[in-house]
mmJSON file of the N, C-alpha and C atoms, coordinates in Angstrom:
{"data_MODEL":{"atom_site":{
"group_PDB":["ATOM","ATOM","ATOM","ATOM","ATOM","ATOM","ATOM","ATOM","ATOM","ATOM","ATOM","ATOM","ATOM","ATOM","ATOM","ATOM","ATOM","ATOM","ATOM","ATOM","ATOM","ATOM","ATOM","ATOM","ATOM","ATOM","ATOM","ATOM","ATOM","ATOM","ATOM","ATOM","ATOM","ATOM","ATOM","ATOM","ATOM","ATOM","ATOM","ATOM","ATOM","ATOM","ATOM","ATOM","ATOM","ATOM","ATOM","ATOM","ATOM","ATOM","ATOM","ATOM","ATOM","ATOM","ATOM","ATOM","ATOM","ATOM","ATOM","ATOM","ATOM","ATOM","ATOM","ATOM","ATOM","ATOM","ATOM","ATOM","ATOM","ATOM","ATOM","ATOM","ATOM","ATOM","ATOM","ATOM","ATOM","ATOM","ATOM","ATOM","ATOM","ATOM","ATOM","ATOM","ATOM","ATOM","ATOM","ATOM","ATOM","ATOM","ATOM","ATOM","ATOM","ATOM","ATOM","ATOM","ATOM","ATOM","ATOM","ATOM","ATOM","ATOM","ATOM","ATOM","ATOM","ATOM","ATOM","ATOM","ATOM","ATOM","ATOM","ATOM","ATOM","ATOM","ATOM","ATOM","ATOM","ATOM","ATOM","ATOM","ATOM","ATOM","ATOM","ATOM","ATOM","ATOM","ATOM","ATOM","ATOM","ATOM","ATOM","ATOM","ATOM","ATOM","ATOM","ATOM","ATOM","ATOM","ATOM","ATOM","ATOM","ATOM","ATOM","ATOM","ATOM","ATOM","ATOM","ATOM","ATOM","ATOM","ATOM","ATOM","ATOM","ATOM","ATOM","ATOM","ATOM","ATOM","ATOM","ATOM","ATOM","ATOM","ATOM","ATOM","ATOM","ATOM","ATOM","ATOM","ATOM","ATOM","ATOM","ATOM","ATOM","ATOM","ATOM","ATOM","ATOM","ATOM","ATOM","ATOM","ATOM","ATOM","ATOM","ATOM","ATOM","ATOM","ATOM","ATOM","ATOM","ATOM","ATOM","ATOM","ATOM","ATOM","ATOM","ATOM","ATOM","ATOM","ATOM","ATOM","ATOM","ATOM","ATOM","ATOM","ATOM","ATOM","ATOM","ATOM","ATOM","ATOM","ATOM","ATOM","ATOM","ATOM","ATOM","ATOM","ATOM","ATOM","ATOM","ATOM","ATOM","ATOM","ATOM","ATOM","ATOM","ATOM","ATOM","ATOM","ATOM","ATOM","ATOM","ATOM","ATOM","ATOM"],
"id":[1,2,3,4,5,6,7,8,9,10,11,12,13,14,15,16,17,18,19,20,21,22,23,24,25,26,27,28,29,30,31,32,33,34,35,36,37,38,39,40,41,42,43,44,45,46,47,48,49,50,51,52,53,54,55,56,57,58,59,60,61,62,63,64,65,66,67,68,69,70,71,72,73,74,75,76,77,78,79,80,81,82,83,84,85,86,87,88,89,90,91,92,93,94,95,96,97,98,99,100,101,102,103,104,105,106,107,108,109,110,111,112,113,114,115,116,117,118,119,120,121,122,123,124,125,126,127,128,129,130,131,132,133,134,135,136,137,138,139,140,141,142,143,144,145,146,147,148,149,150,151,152,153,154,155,156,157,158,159,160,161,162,163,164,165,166,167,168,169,170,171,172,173,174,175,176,177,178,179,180,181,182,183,184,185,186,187,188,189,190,191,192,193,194,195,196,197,198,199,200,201,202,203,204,205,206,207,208,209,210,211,212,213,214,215,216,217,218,219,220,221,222,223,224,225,226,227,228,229,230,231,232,233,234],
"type_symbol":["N","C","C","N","C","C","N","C","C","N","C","C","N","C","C","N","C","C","N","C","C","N","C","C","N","C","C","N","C","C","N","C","C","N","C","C","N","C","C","N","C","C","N","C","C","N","C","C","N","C","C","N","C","C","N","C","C","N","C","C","N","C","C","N","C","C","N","C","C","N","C","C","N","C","C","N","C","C","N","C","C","N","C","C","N","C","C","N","C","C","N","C","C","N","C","C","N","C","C","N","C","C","N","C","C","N","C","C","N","C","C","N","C","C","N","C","C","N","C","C","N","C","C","N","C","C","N","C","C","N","C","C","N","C","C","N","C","C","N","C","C","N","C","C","N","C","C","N","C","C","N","C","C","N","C","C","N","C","C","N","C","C","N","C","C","N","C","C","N","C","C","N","C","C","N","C","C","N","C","C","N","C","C","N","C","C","N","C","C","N","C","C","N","C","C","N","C","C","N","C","C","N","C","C","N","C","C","N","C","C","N","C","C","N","C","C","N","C","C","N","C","C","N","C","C","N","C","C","N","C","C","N","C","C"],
"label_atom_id":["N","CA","C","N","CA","C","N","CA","C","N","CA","C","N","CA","C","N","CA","C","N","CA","C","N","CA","C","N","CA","C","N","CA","C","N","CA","C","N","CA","C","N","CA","C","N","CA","C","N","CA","C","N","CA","C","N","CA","C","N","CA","C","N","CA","C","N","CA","C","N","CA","C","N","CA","C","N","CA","C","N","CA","C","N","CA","C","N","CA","C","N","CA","C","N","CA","C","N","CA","C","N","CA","C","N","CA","C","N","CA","C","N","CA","C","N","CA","C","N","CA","C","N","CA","C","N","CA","C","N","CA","C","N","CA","C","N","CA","C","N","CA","C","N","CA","C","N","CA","C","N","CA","C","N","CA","C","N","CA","C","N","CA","C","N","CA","C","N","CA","C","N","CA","C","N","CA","C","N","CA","C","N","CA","C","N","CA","C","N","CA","C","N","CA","C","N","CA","C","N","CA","C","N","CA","C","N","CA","C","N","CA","C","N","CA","C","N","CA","C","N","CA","C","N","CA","C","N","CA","C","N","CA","C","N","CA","C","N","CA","C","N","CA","C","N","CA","C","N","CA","C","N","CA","C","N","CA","C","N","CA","C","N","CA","C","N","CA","C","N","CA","C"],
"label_alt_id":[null,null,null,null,null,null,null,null,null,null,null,null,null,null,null,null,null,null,null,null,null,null,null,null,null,null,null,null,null,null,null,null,null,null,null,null,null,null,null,null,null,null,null,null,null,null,null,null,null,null,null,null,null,null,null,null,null,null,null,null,null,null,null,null,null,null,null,null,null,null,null,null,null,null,null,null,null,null,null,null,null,null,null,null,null,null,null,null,null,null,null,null,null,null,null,null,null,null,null,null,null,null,null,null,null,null,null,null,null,null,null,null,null,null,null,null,null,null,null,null,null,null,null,null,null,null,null,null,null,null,null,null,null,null,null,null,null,null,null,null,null,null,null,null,null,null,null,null,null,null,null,null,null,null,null,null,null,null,null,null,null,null,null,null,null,null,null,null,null,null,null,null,null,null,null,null,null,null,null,null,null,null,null,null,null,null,null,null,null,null,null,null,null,null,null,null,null,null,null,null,null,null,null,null,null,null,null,null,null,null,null,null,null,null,null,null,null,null,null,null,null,null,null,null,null,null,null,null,null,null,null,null,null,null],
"label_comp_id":["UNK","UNK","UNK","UNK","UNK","UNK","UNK","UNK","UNK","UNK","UNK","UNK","UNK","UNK","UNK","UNK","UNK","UNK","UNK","UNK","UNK","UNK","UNK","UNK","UNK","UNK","UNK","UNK","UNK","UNK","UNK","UNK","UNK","UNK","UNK","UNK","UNK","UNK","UNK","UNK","UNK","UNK","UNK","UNK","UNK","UNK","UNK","UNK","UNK","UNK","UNK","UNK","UNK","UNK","UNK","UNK","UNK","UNK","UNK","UNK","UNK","UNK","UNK","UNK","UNK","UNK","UNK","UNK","UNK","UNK","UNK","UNK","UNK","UNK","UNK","UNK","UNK","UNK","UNK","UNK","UNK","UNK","UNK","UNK","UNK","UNK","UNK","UNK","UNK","UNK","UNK","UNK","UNK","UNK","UNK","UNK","UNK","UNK","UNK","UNK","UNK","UNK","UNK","UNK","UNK","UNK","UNK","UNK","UNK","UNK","UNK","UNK","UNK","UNK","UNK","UNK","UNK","UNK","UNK","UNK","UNK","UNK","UNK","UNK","UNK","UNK","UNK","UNK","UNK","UNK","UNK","UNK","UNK","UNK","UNK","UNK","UNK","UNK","UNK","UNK","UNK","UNK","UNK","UNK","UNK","UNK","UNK","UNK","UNK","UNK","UNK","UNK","UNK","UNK","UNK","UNK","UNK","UNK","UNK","UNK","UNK","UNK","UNK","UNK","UNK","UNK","UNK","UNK","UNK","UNK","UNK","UNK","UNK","UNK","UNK","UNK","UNK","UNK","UNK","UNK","UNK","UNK","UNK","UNK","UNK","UNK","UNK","UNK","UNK","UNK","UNK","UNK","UNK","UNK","UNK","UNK","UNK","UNK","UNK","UNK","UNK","UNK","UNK","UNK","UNK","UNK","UNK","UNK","UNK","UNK","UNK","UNK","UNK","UNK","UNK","UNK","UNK","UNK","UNK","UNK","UNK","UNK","UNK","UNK","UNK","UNK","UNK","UNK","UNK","UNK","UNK","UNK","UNK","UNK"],
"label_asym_id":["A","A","A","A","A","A","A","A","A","A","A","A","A","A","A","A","A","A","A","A","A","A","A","A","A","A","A","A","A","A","A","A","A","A","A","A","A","A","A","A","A","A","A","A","A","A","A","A","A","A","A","A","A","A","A","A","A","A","A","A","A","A","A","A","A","A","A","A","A","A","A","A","A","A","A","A","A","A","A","A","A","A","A","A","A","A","A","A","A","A","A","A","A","A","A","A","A","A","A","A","A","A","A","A","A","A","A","A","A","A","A","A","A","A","A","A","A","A","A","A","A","A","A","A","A","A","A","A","A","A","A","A","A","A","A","A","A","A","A","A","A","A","A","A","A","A","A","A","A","A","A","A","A","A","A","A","A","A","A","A","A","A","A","A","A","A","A","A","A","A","A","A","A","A","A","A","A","A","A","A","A","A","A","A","A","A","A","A","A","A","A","A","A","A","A","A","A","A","A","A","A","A","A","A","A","A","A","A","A","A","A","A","A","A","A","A","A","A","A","A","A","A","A","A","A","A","A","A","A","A","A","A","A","A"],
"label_entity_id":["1","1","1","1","1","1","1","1","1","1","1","1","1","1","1","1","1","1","1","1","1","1","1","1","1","1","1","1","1","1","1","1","1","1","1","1","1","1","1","1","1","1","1","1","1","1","1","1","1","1","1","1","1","1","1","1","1","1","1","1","1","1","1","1","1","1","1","1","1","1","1","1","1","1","1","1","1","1","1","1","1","1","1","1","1","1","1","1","1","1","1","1","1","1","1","1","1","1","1","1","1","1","1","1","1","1","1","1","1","1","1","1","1","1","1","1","1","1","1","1","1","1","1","1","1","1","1","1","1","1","1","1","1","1","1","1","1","1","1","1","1","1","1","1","1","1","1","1","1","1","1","1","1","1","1","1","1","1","1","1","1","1","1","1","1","1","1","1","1","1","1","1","1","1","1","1","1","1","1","1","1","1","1","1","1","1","1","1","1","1","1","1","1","1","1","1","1","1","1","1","1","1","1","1","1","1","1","1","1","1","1","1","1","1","1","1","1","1","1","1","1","1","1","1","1","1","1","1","1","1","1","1","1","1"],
"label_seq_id":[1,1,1,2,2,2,3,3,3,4,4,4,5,5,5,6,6,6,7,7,7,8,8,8,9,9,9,10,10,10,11,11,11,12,12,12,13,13,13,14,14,14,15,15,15,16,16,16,17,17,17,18,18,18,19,19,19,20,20,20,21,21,21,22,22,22,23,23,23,24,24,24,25,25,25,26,26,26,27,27,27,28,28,28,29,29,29,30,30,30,31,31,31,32,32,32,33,33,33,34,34,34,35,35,35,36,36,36,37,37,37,38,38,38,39,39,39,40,40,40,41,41,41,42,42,42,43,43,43,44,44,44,45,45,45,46,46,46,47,47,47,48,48,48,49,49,49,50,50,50,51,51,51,52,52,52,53,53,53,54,54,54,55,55,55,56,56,56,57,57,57,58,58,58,59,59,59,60,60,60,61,61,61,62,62,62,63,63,63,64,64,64,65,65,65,66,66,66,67,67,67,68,68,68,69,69,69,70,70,70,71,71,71,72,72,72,73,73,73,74,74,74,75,75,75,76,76,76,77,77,77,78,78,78],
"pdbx_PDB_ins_code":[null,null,null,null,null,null,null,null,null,null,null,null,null,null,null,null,null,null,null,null,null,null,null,null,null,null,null,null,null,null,null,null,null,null,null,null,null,null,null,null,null,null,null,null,null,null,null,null,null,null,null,null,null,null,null,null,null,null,null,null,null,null,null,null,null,null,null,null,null,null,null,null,null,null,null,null,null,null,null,null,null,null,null,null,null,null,null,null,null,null,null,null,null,null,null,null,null,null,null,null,null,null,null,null,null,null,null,null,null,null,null,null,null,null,null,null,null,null,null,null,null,null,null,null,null,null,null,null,null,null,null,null,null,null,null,null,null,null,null,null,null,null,null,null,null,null,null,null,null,null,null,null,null,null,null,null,null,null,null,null,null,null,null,null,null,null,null,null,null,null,null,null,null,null,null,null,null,null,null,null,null,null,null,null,null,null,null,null,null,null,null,null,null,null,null,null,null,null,null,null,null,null,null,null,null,null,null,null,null,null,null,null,null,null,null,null,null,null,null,null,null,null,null,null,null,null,null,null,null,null,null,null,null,null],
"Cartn_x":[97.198,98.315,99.579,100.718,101.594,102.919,103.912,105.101,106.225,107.401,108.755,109.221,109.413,110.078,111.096,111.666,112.908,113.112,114.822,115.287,114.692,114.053,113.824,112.04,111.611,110.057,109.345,108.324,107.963,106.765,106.265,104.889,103.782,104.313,103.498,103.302,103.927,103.714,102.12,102.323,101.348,99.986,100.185,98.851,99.056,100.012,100.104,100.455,101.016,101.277,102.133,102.722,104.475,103.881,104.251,104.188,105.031,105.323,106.387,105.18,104.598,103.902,104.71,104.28,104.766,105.18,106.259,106.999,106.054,106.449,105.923,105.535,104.604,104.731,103.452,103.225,102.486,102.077,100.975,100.592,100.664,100.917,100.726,99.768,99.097,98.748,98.565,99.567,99.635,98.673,98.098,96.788,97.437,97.225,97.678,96.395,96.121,95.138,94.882,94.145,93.799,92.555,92.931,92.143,90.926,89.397,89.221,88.995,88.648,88.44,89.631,90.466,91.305,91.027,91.097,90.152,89.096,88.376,87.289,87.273,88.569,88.963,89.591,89.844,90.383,90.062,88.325,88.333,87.875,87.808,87.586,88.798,90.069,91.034,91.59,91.025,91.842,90.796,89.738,88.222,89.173,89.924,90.789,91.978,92.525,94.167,93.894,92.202,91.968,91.824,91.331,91.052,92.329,93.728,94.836,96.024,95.324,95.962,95.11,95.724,94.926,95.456,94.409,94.984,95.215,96.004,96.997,96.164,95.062,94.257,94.799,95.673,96.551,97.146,97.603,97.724,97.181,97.276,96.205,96.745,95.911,95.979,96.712,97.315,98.367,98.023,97.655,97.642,99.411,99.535,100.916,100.533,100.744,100.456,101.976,102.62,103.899,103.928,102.459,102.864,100.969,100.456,99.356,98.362,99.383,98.346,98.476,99.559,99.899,99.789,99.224,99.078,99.347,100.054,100.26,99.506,98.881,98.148,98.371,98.623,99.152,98.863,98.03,98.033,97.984,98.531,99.259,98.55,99.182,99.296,100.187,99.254,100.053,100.74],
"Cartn_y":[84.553,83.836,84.609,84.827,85.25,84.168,84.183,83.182,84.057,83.65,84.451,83.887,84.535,83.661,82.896,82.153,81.272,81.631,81.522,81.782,81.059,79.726,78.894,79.025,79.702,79.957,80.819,80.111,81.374,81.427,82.422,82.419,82.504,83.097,83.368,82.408,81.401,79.921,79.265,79.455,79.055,80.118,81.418,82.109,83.116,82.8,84.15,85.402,86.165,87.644,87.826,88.625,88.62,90.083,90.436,92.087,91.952,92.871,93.029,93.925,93.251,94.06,95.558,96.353,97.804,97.386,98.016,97.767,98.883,98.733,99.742,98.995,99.793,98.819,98.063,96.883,96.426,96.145,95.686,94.958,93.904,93.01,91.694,91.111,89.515,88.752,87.184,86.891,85.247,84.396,83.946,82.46,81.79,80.335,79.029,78.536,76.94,76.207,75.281,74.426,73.77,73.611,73.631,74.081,72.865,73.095,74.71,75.774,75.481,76.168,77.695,77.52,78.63,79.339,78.922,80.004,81.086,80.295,81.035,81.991,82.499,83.344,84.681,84.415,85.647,86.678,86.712,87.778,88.715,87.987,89.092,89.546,88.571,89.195,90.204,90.569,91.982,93.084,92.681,93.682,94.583,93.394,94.311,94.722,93.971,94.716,96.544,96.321,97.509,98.894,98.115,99.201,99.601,98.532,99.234,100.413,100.923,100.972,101.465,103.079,103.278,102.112,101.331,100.579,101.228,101.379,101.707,100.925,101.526,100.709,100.994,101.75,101.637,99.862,99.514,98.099,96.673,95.757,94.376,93.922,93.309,92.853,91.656,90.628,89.672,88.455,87.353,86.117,85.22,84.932,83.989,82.952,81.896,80.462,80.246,80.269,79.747,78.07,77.308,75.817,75.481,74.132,74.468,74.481,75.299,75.985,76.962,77.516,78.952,80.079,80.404,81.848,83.209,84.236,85.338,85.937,87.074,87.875,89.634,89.846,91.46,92.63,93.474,94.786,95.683,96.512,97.471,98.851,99.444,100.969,101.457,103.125,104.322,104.796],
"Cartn_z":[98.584,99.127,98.808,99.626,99.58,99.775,99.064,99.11,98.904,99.255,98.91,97.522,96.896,95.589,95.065,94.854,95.209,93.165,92.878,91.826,90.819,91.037,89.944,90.011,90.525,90.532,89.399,88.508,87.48,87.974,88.502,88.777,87.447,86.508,85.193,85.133,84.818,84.445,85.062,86.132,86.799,87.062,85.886,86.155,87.394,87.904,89.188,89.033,89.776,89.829,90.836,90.501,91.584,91.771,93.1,93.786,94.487,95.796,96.701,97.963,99.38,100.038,100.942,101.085,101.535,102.679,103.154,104.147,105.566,106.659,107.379,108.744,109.759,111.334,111.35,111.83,112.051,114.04,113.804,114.756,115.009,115.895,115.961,116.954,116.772,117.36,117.061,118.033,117.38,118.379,117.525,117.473,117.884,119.095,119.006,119.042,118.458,118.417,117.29,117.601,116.556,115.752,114.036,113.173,112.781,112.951,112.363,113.442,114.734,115.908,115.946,115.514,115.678,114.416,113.172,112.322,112.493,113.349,113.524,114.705,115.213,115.946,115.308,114.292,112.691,113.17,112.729,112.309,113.675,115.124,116.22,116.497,116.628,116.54,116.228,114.858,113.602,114.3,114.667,114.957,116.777,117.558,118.918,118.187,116.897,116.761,116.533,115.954,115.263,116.432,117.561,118.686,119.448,119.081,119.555,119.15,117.614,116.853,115.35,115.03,113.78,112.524,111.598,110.675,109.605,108.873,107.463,107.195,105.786,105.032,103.325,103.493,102.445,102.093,103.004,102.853,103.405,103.274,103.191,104.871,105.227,106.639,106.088,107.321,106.588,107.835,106.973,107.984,107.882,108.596,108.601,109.247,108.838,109.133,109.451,110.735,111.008,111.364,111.188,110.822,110.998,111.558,111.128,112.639,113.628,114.816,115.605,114.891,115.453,114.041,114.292,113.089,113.797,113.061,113.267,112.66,112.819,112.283,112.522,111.653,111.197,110.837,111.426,111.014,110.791,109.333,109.329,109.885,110.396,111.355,110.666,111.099,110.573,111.735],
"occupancy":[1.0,1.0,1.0,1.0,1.0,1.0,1.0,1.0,1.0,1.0,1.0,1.0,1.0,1.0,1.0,1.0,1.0,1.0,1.0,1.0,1.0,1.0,1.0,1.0,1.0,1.0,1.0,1.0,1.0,1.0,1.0,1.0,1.0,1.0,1.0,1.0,1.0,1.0,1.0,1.0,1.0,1.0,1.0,1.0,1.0,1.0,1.0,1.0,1.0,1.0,1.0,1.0,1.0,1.0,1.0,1.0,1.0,1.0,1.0,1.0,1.0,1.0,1.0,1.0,1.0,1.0,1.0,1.0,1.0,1.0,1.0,1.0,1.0,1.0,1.0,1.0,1.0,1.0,1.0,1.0,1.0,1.0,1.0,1.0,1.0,1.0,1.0,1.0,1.0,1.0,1.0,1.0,1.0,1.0,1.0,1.0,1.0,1.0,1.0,1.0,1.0,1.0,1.0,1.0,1.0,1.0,1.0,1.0,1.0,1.0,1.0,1.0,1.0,1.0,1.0,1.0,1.0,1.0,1.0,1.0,1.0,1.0,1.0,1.0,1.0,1.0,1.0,1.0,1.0,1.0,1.0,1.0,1.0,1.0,1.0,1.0,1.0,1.0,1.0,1.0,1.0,1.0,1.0,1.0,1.0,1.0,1.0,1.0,1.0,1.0,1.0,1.0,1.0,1.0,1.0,1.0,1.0,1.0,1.0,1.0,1.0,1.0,1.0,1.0,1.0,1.0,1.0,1.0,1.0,1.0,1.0,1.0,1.0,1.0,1.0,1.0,1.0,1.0,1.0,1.0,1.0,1.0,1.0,1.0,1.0,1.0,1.0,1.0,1.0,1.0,1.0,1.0,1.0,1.0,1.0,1.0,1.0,1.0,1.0,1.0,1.0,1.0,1.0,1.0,1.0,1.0,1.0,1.0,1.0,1.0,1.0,1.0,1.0,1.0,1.0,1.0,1.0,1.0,1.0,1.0,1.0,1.0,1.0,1.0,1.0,1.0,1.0,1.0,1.0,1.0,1.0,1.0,1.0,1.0],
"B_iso_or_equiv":[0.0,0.0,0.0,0.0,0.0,0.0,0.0,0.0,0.0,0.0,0.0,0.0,0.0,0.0,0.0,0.0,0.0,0.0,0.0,0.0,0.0,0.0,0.0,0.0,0.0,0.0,0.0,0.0,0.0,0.0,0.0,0.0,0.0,0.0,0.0,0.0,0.0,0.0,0.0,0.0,0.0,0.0,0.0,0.0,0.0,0.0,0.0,0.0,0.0,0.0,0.0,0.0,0.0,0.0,0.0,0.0,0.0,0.0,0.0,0.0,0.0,0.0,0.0,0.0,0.0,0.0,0.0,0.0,0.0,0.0,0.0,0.0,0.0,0.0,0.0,0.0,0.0,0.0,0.0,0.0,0.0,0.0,0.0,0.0,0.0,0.0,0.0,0.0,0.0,0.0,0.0,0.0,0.0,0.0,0.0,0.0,0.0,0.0,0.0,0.0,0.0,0.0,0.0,0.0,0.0,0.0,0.0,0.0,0.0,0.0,0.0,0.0,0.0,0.0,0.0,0.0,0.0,0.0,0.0,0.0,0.0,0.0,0.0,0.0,0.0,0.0,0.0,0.0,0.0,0.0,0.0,0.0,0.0,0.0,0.0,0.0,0.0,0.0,0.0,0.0,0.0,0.0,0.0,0.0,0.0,0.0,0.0,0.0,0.0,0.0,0.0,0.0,0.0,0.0,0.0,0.0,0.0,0.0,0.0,0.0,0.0,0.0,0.0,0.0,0.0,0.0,0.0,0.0,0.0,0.0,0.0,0.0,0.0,0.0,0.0,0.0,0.0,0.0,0.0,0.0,0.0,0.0,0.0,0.0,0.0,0.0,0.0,0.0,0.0,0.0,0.0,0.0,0.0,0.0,0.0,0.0,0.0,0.0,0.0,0.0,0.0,0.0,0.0,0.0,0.0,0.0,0.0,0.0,0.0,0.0,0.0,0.0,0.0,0.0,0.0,0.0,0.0,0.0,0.0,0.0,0.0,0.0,0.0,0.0,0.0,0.0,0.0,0.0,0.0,0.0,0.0,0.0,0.0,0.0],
"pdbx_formal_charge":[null,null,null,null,null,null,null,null,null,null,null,null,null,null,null,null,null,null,null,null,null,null,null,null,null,null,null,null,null,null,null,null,null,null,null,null,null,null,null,null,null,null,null,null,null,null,null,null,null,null,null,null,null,null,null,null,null,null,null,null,null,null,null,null,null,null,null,null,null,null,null,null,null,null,null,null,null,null,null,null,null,null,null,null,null,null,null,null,null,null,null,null,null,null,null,null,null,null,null,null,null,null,null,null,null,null,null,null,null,null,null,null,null,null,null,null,null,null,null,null,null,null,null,null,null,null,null,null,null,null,null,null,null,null,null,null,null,null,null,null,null,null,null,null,null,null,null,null,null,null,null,null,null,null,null,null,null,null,null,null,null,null,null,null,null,null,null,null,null,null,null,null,null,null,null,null,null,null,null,null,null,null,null,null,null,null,null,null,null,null,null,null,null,null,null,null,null,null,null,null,null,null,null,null,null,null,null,null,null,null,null,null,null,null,null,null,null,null,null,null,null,null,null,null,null,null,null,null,null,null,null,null,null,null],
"auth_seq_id":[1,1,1,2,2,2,3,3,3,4,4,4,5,5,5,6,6,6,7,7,7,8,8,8,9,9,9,10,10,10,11,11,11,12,12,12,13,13,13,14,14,14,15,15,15,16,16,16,17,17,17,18,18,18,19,19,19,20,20,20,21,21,21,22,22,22,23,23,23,24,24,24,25,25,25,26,26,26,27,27,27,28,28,28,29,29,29,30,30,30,31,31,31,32,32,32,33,33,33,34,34,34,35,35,35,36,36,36,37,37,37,38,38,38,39,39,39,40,40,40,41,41,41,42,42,42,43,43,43,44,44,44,45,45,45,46,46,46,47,47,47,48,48,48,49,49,49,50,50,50,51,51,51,52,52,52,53,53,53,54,54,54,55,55,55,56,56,56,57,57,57,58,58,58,59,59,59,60,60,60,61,61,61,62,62,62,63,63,63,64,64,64,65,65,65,66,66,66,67,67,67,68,68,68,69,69,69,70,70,70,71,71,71,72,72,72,73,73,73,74,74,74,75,75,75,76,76,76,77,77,77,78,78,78],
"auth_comp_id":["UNK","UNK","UNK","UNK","UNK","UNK","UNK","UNK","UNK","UNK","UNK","UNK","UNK","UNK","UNK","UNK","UNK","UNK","UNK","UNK","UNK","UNK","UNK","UNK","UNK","UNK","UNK","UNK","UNK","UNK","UNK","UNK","UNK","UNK","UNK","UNK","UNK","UNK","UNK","UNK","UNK","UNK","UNK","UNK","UNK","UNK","UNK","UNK","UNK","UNK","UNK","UNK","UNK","UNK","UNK","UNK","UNK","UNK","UNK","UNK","UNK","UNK","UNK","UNK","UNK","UNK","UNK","UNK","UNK","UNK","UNK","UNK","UNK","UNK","UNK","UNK","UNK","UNK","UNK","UNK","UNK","UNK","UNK","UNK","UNK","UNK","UNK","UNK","UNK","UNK","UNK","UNK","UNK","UNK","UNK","UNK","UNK","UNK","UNK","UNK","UNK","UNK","UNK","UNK","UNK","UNK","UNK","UNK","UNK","UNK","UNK","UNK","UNK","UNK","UNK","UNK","UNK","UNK","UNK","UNK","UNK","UNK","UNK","UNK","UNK","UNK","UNK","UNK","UNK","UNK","UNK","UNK","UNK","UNK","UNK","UNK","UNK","UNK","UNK","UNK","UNK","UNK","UNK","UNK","UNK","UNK","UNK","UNK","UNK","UNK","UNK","UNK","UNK","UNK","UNK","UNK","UNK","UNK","UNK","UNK","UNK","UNK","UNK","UNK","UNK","UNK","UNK","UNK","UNK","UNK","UNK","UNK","UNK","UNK","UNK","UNK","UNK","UNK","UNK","UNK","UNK","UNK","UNK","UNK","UNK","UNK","UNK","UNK","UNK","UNK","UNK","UNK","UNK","UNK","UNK","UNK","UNK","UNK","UNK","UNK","UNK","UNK","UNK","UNK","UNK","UNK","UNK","UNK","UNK","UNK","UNK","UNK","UNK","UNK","UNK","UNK","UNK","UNK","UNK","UNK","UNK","UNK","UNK","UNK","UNK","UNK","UNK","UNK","UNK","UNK","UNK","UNK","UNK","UNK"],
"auth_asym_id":["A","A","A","A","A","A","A","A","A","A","A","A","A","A","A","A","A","A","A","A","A","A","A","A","A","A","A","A","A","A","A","A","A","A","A","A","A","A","A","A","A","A","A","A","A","A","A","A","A","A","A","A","A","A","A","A","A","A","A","A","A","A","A","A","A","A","A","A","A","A","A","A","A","A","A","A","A","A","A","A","A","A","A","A","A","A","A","A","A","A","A","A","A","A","A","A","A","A","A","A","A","A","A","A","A","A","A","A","A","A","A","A","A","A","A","A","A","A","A","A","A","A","A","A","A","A","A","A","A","A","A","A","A","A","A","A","A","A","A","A","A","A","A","A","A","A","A","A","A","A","A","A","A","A","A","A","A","A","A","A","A","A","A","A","A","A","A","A","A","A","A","A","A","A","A","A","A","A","A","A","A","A","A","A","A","A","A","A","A","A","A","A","A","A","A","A","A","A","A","A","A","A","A","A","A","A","A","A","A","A","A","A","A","A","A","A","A","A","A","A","A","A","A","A","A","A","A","A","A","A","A","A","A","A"],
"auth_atom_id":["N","CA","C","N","CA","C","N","CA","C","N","CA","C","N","CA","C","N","CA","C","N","CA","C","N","CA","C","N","CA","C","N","CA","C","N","CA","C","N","CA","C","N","CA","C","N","CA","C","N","CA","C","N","CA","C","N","CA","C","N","CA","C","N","CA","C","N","CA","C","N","CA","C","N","CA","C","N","CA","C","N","CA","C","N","CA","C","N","CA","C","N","CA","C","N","CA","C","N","CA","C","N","CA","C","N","CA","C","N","CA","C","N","CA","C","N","CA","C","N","CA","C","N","CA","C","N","CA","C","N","CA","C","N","CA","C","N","CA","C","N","CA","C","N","CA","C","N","CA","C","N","CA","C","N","CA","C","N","CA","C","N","CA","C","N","CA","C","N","CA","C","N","CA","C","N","CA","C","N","CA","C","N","CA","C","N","CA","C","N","CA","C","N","CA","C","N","CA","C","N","CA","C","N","CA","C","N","CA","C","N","CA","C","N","CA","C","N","CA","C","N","CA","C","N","CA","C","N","CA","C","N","CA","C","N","CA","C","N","CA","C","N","CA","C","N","CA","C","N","CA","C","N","CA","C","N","CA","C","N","CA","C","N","CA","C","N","CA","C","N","CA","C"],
"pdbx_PDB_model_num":[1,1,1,1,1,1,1,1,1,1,1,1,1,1,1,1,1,1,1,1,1,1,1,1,1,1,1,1,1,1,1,1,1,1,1,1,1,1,1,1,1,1,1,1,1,1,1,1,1,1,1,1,1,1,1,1,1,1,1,1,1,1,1,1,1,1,1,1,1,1,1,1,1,1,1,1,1,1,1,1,1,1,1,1,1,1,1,1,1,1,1,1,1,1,1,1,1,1,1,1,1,1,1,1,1,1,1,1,1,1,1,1,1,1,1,1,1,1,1,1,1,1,1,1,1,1,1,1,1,1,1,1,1,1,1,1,1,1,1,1,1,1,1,1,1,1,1,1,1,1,1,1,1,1,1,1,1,1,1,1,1,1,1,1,1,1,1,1,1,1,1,1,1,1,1,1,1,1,1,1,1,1,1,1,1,1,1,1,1,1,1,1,1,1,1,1,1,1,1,1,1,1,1,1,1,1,1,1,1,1,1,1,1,1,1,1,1,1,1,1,1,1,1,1,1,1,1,1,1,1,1,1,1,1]
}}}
């Protein structure tokens, strides 16, 4: 899981780990639908982002949940 960190947030507290992900271009493709049916569209999705586009496996592919039936999905290219 990834979150932005807000000033009053300790993640230690809670056992987590703070990083910062690598900046650089991605791909996109945003999901609409409703869950769980749109889940289970993931992972063919990343399987065509991959044929448009060499993936930067230097860094982590990235789901974005922009509420709970549209997801963006991300990724990274060299």
């Amino acid at each position: 899981m990834c979150v932005q960190l807000r000033e009053v947030d300790d993640p230690e507290a809670l056992g987590l780990e703070a990083g910062t992900l690598a900046g650089g271009e991605y791909l996109r493709a945003r999901l609409c639908g409703n869950p769980p049916a749109v889940y289970e569209r993931i992972p063919s999705i990343f399987d065509e982002l991959e044929q448009h586009g060499r993936r930067d496996r230097s860094r982590p592919v990235i789901e974005f949940y922009r509420r709970g039936d549209v997801i963006d999905l991300l990724l990274p290219v060299n």
